[in-house]
C-alpha positions in Angstrom: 0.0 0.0 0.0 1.0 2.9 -1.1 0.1 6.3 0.7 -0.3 9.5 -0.9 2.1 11.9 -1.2 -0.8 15.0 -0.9 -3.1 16.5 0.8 -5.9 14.3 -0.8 -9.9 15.1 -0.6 -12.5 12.3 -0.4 -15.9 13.1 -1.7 -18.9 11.0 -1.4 -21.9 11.2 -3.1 -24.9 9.7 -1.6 -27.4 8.7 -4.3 -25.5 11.3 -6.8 -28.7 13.7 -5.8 -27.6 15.2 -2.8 -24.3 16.9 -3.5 -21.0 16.2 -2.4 -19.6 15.7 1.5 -16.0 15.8 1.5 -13.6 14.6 4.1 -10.2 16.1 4.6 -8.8 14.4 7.8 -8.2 10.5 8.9 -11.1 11.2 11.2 -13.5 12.4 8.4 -12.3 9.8 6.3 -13.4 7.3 8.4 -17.0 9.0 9.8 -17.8 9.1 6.1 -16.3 6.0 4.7 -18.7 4.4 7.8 -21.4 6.2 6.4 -21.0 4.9 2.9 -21.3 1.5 4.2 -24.2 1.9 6.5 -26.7 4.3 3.8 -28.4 1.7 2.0 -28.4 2.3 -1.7 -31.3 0.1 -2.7 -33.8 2.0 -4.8 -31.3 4.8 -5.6 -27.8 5.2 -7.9 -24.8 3.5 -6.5 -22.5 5.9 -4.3 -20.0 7.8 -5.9 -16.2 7.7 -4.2 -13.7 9.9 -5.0 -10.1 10.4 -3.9 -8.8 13.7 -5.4 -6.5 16.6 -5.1 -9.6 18.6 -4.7 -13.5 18.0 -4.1 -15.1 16.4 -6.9 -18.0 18.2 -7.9 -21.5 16.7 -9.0 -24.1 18.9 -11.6 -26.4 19.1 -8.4 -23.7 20.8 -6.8 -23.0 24.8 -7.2 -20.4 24.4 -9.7 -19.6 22.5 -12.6 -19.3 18.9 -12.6 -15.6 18.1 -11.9 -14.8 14.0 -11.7 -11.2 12.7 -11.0 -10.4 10.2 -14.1 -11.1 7.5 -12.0 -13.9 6.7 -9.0 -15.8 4.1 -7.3 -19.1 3.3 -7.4 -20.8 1.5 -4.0 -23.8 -0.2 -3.6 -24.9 -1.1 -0.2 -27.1 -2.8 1.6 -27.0 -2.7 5.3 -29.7 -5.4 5.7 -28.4 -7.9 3.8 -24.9 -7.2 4.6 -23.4 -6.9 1.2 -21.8 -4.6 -1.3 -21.0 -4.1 -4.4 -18.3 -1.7 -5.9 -17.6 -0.6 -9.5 -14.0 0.4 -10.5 -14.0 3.5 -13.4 -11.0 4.4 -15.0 -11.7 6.6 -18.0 -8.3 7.2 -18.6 -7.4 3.3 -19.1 -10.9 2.2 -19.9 -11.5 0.3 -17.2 -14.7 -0.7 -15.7 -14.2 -3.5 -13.1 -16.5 -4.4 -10.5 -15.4 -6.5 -7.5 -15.2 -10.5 -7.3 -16.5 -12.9 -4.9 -15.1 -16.1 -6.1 -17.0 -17.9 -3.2 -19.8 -20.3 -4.7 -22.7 -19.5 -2.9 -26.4 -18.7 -3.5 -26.8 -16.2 -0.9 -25.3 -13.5 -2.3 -27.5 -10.7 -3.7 -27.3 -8.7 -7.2 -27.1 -5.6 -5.6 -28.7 -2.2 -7.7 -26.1 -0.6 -9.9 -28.8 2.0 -10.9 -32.4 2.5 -10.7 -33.2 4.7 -13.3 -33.9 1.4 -15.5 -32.7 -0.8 -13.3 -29.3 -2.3 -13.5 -27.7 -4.6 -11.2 -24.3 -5.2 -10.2 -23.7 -9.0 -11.1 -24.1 -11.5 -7.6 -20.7 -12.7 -8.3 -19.8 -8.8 -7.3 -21.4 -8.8 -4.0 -19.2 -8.8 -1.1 -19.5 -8.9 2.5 -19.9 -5.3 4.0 -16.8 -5.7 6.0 -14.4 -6.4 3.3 -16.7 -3.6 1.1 -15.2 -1.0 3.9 -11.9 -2.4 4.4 -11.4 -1.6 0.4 -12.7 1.5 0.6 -9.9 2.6 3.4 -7.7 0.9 1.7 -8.6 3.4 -1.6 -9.0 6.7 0.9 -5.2 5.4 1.9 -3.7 5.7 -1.8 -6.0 7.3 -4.1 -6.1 4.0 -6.7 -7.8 0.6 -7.2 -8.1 -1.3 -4.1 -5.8 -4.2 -4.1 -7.6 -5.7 -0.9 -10.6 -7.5 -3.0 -10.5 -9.4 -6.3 -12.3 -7.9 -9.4 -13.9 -8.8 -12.7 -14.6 -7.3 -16.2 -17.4 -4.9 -15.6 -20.1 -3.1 -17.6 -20.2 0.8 -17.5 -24.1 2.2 -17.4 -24.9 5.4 -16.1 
């Protein structure tokens, strides 16, 4: 693991229709990382992460959208106990959502979107303990988690 070497920002975006909260210190970091995995996102968008040299910015915020090249997106749901995260990387392409390689009929597909519904595969659902664990580990260095497996995913907005 690799930590930053700046003053990094983490936005959140709850449901991507509330504007941004932003943490700047550990102890931010972690009240709103908690948050993230406690906020169910069933029936709304997944949660946007960001890790940045500034706040990200959403078009429901005052300014103009502003997105670092590459985000999370986190579906949770509290009363299951699973999550779900998306990896984007427009810069490389990459759209890879997290892998459960565990054979087991219990896990949910968790909503990607619910616009018109699209769901994060099952074999993407993850326990909400390791879901949080990742996302520390990405509030640590700004890039892809390396603490959970992950699989060829499908972008839709």
């Amino acid at each position: 693991m690799t930590a930053l070497d700046t003053a990094a920002v983490l936005t959140v975006m709850f449901d991507q229709h509330r504007g941004s909260q932003y943490a700047y210190t550990p102890e931010e970091t972690g009240r709103l990382l908690d948050r993230v995995v406690t906020e169910s996102t069933e029936g709304n968008r997944t949660t946007l992460v960001t890790v940045w040299d500034r706040p990200a910015r959403s078009h429901h915020d005052e300014d103009q959208p502003q997105y670092p090249p590459a985000y999370l997106r986190v579906a949770v749901n509290p009363d299951t106990g699973w999550g779900a995260m998306a990896w984007i990387d427009m810069t490389a392409g990459d759209v890879l959502d997290t892998y459960n390689p565990t054979d087991s009929t219990d896990r949910p597909a968790l909503m990607f979107a619910a616009d018109e519904p699209t769901y994060f595969p099952s074999s993407a659902s993850l326990p909400l303990e390791r879901i949080r664990h990742a996302l520390g580990n990405y509030a640590a260095t700004g890039t892809r988690p390396t603490t959970v497996q992950w699989q060829q995913g499908y972008l839709a907005l």
